[in-house]
Biotite code that builds the C-alpha atoms (Angstrom):
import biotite.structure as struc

atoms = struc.array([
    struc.Atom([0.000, 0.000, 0.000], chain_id="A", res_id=1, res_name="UNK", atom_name="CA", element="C"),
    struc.Atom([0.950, 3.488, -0.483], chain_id="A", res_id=2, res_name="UNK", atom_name="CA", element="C"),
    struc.Atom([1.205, 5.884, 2.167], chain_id="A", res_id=3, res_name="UNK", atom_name="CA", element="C"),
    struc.Atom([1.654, 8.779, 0.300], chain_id="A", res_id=4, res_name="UNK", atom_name="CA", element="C"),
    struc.Atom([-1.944, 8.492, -1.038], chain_id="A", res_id=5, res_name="UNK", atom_name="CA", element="C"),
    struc.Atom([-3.019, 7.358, 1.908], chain_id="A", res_id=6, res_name="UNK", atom_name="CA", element="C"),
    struc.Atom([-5.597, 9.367, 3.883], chain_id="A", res_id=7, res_name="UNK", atom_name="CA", element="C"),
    struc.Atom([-8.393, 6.623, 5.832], chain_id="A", res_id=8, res_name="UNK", atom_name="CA", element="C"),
    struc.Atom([-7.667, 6.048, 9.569], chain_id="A", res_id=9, res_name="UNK", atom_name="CA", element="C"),
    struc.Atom([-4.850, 3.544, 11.018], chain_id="A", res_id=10, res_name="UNK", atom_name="CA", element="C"),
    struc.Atom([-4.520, 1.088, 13.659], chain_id="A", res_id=11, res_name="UNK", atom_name="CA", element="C"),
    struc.Atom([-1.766, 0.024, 15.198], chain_id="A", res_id=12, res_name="UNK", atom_name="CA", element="C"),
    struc.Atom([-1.281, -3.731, 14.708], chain_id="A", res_id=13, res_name="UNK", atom_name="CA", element="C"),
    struc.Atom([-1.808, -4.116, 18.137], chain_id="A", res_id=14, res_name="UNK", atom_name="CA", element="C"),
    struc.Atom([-5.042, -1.958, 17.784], chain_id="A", res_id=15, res_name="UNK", atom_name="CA", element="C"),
    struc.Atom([-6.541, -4.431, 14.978], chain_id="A", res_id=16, res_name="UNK", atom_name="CA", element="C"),
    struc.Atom([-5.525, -7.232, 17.188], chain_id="A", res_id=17, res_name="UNK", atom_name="CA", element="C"),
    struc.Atom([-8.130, -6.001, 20.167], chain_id="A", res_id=18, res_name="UNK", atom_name="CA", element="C"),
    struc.Atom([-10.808, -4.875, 17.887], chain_id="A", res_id=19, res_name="UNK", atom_name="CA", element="C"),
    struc.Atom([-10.546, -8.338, 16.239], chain_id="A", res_id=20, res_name="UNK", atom_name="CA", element="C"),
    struc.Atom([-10.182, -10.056, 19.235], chain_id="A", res_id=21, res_name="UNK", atom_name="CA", element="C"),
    struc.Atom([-7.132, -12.226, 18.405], chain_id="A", res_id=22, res_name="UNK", atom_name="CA", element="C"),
    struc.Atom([-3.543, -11.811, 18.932], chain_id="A", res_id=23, res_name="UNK", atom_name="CA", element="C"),
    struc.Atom([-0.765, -9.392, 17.778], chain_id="A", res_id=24, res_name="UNK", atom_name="CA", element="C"),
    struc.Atom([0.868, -12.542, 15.684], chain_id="A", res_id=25, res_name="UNK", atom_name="CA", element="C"),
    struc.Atom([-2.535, -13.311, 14.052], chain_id="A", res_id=26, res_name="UNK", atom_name="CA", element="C"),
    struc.Atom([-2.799, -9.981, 13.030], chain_id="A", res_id=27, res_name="UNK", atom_name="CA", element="C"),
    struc.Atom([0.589, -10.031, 11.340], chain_id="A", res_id=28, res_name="UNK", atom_name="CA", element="C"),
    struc.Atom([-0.172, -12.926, 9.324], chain_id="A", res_id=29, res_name="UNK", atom_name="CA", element="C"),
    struc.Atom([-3.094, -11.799, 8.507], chain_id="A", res_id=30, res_name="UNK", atom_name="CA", element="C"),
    struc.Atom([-1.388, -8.708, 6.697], chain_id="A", res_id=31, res_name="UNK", atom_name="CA", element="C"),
    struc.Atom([1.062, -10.904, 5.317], chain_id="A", res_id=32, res_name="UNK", atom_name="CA", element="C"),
    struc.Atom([-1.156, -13.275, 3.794], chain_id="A", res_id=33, res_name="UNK", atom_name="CA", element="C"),
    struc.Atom([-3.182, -10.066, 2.352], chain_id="A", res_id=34, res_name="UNK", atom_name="CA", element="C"),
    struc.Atom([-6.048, -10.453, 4.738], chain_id="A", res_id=35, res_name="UNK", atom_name="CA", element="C"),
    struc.Atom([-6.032, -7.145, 6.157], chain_id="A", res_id=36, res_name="UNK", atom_name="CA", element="C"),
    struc.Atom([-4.274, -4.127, 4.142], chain_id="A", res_id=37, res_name="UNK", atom_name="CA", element="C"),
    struc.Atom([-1.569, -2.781, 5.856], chain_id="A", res_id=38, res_name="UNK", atom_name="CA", element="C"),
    struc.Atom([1.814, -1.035, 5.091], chain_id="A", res_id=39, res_name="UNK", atom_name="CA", element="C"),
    struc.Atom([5.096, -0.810, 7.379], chain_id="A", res_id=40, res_name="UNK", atom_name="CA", element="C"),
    struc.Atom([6.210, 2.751, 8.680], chain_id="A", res_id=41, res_name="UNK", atom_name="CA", element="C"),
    struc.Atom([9.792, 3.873, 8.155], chain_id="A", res_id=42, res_name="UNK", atom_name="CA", element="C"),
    struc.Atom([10.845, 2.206, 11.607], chain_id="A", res_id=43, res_name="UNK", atom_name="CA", element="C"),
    struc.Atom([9.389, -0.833, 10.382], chain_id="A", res_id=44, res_name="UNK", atom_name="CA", element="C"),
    struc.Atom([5.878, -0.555, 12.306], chain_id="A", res_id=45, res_name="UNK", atom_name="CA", element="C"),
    struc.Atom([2.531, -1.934, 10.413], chain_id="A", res_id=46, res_name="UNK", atom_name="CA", element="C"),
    struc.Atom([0.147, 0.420, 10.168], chain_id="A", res_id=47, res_name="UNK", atom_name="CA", element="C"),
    struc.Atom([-3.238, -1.602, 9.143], chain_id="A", res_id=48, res_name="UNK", atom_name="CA", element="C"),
    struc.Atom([-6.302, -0.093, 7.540], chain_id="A", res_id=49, res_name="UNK", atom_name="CA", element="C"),
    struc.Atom([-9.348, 0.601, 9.839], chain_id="A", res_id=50, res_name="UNK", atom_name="CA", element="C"),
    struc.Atom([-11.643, -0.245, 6.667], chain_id="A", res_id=51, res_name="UNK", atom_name="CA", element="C"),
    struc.Atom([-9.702, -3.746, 6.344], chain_id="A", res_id=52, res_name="UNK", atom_name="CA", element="C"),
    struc.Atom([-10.062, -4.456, 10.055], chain_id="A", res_id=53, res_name="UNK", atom_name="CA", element="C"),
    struc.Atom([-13.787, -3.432, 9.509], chain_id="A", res_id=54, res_name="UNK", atom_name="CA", element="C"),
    struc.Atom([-14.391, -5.555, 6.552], chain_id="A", res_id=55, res_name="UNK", atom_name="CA", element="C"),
    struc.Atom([-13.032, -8.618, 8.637], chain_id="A", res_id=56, res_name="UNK", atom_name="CA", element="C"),
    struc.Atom([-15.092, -7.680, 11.567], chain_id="A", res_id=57, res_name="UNK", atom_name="CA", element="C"),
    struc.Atom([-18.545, -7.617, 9.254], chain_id="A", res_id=58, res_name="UNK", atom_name="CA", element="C"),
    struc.Atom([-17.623, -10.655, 7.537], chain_id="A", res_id=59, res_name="UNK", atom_name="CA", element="C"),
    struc.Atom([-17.259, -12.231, 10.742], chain_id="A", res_id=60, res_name="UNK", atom_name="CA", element="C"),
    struc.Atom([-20.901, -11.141, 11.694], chain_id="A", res_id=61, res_name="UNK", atom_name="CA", element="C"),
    struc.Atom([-22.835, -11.721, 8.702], chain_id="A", res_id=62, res_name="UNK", atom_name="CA", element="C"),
    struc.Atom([-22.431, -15.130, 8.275], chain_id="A", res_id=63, res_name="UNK", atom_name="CA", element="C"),
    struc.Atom([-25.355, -17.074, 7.192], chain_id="A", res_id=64, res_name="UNK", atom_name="CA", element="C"),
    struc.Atom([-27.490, -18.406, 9.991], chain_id="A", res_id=65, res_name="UNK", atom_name="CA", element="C"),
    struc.Atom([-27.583, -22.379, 10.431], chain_id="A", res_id=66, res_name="UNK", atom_name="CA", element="C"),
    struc.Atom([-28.077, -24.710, 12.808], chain_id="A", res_id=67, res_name="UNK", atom_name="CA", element="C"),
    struc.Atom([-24.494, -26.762, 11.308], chain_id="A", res_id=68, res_name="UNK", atom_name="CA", element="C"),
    struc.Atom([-22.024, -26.758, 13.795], chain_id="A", res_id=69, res_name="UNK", atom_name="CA", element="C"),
    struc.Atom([-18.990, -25.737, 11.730], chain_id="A", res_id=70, res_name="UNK", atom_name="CA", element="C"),
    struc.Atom([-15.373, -27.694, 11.864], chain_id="A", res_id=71, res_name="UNK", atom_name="CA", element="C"),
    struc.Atom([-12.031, -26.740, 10.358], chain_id="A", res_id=72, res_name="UNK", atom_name="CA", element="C"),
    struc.Atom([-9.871, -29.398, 9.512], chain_id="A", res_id=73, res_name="UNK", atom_name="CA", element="C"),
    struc.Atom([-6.220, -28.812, 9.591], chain_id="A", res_id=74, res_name="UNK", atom_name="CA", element="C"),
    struc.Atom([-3.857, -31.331, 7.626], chain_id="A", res_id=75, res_name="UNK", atom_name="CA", element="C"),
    struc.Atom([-1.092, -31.081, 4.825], chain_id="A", res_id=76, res_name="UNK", atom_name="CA", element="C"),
    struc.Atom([-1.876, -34.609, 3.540], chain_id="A", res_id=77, res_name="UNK", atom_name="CA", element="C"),
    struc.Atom([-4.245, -34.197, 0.599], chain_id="A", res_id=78, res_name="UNK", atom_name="CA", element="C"),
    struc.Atom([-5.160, -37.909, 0.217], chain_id="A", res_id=79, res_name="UNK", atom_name="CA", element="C"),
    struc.Atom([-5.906, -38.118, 4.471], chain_id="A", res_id=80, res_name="UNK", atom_name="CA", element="C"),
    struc.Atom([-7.696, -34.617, 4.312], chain_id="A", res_id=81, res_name="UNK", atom_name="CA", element="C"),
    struc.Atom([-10.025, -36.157, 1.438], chain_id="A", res_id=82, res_name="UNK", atom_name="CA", element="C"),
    struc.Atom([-10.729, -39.270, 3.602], chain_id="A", res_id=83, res_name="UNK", atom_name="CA", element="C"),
    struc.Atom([-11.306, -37.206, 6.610], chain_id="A", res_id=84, res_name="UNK", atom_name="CA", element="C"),
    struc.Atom([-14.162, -35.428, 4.555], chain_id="A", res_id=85, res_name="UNK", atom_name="CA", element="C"),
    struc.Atom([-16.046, -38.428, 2.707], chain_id="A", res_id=86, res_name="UNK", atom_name="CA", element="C"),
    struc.Atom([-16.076, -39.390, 6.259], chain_id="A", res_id=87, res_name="UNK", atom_name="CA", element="C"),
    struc.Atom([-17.243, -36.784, 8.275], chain_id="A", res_id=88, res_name="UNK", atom_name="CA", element="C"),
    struc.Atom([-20.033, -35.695, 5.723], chain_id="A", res_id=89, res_name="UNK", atom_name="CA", element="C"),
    struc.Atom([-20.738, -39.576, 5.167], chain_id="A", res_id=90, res_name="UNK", atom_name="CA", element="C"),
    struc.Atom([-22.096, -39.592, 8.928], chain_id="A", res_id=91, res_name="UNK", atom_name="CA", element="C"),
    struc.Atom([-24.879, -36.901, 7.956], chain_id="A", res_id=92, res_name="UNK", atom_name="CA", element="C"),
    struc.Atom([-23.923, -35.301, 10.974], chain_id="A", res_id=93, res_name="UNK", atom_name="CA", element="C"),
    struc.Atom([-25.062, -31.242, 11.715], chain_id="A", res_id=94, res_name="UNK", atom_name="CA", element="C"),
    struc.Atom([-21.970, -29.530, 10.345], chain_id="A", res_id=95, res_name="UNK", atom_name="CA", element="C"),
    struc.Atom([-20.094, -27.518, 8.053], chain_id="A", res_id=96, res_name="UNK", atom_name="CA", element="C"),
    struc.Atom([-16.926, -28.367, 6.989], chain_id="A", res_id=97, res_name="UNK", atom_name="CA", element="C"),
    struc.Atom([-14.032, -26.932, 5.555], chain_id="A", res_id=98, res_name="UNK", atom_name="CA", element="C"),
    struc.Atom([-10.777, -27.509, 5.828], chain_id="A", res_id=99, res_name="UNK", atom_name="CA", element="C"),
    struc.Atom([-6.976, -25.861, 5.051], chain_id="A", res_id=100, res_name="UNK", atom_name="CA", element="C"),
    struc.Atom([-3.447, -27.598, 4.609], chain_id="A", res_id=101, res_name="UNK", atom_name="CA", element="C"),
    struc.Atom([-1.530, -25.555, 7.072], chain_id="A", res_id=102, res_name="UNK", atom_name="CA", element="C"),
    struc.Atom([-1.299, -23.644, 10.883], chain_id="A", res_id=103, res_name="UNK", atom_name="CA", element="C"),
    struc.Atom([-0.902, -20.156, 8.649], chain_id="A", res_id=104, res_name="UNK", atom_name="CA", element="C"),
    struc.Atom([-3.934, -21.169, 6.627], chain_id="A", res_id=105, res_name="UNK", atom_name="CA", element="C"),
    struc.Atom([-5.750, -22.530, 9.903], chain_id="A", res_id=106, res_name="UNK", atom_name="CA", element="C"),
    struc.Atom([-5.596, -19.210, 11.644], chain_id="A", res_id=107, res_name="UNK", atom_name="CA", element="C"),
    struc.Atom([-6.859, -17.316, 8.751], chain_id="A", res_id=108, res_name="UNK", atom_name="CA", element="C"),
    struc.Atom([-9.670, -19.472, 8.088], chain_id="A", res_id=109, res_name="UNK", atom_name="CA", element="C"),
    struc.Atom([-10.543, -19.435, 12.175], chain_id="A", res_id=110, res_name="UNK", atom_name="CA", element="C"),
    struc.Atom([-10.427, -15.568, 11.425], chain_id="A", res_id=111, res_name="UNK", atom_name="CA", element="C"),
    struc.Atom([-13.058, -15.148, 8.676], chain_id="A", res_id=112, res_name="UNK", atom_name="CA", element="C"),
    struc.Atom([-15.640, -18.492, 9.319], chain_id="A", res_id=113, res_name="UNK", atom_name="CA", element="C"),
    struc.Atom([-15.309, -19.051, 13.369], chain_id="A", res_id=114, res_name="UNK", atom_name="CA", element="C"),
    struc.Atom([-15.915, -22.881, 13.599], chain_id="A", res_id=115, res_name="UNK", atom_name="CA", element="C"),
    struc.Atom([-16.451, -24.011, 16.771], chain_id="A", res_id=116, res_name="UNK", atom_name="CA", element="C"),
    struc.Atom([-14.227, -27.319, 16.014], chain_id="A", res_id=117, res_name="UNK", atom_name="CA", element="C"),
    struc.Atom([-10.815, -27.303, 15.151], chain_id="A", res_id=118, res_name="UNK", atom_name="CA", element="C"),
    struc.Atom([-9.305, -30.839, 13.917], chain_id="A", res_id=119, res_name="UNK", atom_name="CA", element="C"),
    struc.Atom([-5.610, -30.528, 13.363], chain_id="A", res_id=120, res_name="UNK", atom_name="CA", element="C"),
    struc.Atom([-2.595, -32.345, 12.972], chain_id="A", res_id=121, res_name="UNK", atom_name="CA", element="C"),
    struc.Atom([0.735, -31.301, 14.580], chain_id="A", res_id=122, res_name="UNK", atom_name="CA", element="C"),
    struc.Atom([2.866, -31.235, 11.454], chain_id="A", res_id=123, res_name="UNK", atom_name="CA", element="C"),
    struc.Atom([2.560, -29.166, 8.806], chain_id="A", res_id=124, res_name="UNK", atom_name="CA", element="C"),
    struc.Atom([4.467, -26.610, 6.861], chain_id="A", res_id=125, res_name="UNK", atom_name="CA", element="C"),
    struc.Atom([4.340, -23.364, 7.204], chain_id="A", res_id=126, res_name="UNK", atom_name="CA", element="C"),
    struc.Atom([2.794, -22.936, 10.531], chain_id="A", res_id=127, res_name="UNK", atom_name="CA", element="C"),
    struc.Atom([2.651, -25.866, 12.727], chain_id="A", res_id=128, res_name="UNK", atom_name="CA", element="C"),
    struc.Atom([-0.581, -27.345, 14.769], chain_id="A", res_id=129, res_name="UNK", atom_name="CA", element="C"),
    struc.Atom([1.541, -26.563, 18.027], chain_id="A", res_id=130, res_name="UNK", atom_name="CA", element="C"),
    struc.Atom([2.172, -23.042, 16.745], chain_id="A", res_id=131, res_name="UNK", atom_name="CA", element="C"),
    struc.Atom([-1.358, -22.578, 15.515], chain_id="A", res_id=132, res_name="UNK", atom_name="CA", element="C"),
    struc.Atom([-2.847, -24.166, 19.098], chain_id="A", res_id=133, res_name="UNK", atom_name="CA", element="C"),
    struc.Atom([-0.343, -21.058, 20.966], chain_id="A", res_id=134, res_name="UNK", atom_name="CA", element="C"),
    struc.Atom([-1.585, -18.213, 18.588], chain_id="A", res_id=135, res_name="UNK", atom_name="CA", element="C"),
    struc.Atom([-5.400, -19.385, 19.457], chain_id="A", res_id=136, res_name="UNK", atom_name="CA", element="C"),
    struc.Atom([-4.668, -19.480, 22.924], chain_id="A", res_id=137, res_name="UNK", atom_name="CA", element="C"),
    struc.Atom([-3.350, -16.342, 23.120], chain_id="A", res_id=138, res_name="UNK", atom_name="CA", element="C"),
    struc.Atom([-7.053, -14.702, 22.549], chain_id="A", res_id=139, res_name="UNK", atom_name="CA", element="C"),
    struc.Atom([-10.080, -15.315, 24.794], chain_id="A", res_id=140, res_name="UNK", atom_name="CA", element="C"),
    struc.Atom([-12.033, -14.695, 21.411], chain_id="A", res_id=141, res_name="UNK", atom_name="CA", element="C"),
    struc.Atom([-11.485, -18.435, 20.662], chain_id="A", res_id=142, res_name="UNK", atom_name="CA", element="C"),
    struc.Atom([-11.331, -19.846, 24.331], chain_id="A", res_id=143, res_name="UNK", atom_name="CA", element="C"),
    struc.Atom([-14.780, -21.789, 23.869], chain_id="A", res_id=144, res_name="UNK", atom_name="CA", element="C"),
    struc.Atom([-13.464, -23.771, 20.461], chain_id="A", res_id=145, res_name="UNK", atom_name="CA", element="C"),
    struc.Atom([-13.328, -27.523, 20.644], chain_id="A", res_id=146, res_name="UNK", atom_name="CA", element="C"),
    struc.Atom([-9.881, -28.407, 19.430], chain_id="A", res_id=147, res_name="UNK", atom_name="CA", element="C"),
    struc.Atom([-9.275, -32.274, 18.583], chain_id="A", res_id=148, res_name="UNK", atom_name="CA", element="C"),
    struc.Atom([-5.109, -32.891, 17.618], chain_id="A", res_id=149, res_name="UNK", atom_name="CA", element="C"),
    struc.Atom([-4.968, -36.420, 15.322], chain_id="A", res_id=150, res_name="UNK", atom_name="CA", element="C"),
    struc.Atom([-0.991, -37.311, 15.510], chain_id="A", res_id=151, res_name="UNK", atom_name="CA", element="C"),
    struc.Atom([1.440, -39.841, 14.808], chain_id="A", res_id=152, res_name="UNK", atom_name="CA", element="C"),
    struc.Atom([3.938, -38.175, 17.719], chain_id="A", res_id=153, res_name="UNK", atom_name="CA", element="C"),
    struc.Atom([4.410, -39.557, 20.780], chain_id="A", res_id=154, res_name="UNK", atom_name="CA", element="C"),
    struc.Atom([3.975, -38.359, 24.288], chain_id="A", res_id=155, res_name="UNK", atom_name="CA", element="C"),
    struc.Atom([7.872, -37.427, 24.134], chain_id="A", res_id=156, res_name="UNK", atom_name="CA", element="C"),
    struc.Atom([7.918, -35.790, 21.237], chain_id="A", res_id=157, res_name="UNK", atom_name="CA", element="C"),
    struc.Atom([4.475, -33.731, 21.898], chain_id="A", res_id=158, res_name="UNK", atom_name="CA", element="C"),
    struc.Atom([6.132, -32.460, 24.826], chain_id="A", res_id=159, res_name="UNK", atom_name="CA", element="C"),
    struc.Atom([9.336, -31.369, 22.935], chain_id="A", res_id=160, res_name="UNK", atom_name="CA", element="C"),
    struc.Atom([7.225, -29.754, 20.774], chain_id="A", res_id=161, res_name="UNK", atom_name="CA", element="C"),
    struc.Atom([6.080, -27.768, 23.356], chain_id="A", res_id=162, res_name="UNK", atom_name="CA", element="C"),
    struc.Atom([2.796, -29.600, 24.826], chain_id="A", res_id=163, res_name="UNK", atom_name="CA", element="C"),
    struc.Atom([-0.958, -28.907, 24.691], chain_id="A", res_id=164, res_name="UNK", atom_name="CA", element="C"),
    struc.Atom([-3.203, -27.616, 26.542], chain_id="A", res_id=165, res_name="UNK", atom_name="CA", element="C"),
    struc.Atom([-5.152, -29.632, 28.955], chain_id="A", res_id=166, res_name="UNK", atom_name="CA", element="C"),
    struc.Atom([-8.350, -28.681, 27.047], chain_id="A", res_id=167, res_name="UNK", atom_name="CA", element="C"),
    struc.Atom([-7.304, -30.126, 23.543], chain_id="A", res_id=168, res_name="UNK", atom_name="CA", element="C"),
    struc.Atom([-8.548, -33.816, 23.020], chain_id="A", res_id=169, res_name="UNK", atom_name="CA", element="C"),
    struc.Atom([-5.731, -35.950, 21.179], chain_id="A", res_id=170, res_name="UNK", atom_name="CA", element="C"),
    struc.Atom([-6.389, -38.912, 19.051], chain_id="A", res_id=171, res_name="UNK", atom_name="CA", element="C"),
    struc.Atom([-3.289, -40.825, 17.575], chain_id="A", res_id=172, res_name="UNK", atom_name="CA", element="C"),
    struc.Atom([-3.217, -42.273, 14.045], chain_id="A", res_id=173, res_name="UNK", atom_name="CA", element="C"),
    struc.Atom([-3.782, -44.371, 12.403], chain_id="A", res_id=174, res_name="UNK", atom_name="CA", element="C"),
    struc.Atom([-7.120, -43.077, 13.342], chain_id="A", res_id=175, res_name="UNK", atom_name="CA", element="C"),
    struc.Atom([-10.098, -45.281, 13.855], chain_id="A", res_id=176, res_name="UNK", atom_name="CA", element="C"),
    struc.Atom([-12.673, -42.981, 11.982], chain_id="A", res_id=177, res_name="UNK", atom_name="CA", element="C"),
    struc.Atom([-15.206, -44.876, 14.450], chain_id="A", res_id=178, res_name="UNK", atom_name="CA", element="C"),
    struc.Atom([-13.614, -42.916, 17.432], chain_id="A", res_id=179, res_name="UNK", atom_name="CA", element="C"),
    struc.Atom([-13.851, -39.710, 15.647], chain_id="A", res_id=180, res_name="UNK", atom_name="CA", element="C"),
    struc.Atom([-17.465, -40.017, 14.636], chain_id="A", res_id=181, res_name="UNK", atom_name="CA", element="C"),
    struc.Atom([-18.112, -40.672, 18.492], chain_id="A", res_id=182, res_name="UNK", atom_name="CA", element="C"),
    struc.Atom([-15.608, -37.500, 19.906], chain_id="A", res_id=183, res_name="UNK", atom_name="CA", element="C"),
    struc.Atom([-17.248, -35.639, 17.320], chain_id="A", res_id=184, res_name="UNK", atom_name="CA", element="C"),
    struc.Atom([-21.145, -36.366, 18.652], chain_id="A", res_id=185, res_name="UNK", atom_name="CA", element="C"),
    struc.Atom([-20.200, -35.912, 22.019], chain_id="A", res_id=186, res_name="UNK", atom_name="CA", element="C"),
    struc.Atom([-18.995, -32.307, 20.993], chain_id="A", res_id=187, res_name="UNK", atom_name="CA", element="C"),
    struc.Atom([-22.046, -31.507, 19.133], chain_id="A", res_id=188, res_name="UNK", atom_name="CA", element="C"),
    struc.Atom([-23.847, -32.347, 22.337], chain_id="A", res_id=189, res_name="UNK", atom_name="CA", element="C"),
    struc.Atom([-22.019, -29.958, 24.141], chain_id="A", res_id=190, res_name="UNK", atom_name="CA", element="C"),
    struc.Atom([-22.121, -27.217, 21.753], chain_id="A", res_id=191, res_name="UNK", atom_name="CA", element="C"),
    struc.Atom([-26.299, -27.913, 21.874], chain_id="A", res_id=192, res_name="UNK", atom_name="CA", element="C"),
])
């Protein structure tokens, strides 16, 4: 963007982040990924449009209205992220689904659509599932979303990645699809 013909109001990045209710990171990849327009000050400071931020904030709220409880899958592996979703929509369950191959991606998509389930794996480029799980946690906007983690890590290796959080639900692979159709009724309960 350029700031010599620029004349609508600025946020700080840290500004965006509060109105949007997510964190200062978030917001940065959010401009980098062209989600919100933005442009860096001579000391290197983003300086984000208030009519981007507002865009994102009305998208967010004019969603349509359904009773689908929606889920994000996160996972890099095209042929698994296919299976996931003959499965899932095979169970004629209440949802939406979408889904996204990275933790970049993931936060985006959490940013514009709000599901209230988050499926991830732990590795993927880009942006990680442990990355992606921090950056979530950093905002109360997303404190009440269900997040499931389907790995192949172990115990040891989760925690040198940096552990989860005691309220994400992990499932190892190879995953018994039967297991997920049951976590994922119990959720929709909850959510009820």
């Amino acid at each position: 963007m350029n700031k010599s013909k620029h004349t609508e109001p600025l946020l700080s990045t840290q500004q965006a982040a509060d109105l949007l209710g997510v964190s200062l990171r978030t917001v940065q990849l959010w401009v980098e990924k062209g989600a919100l327009d933005a442009w860096k000050t001579p000391g290197g400071h983003r300086r984000v449009t208030q009519s981007s931020v507002e865009r994102l904030l009305l998208k967010n709220q004019t969603q349509p209205v359904d009773n689908s409880v929606r889920i994000l899958l996160a996972e890099d592996d095209e042929l698994l992220k296919q299976l996931y979703s003959l499965q899932i929509e095979s169970w004629g369950l209440p949802i939406s689904l979408q889904s996204v191959t990275n933790g970049i991606a993931g936060l985006l998509k959490i940013g514009e659509w709000a599901p209230q389930i988050l499926i991830t794996d732990l590795q993927m480029p880009e942006l990680d599932g442990f990355q992606m799980i921090r950056e979530l946690k950093l905002s109360s906007r997303h404190e009440t979303m269900k997040i499931i983690v389907v790995t192949a890590l172990t115990d040891a290796e989760i925690a040198v990645g940096g552990g989860l959080p005691d309220t994400v639900q992990l499932m190892r692979k190879p995953l018994l699809f039967s297991d997920l159709k049951d976590r994922l009724e119990n959720l929709l309960q909850e959510l009820r």
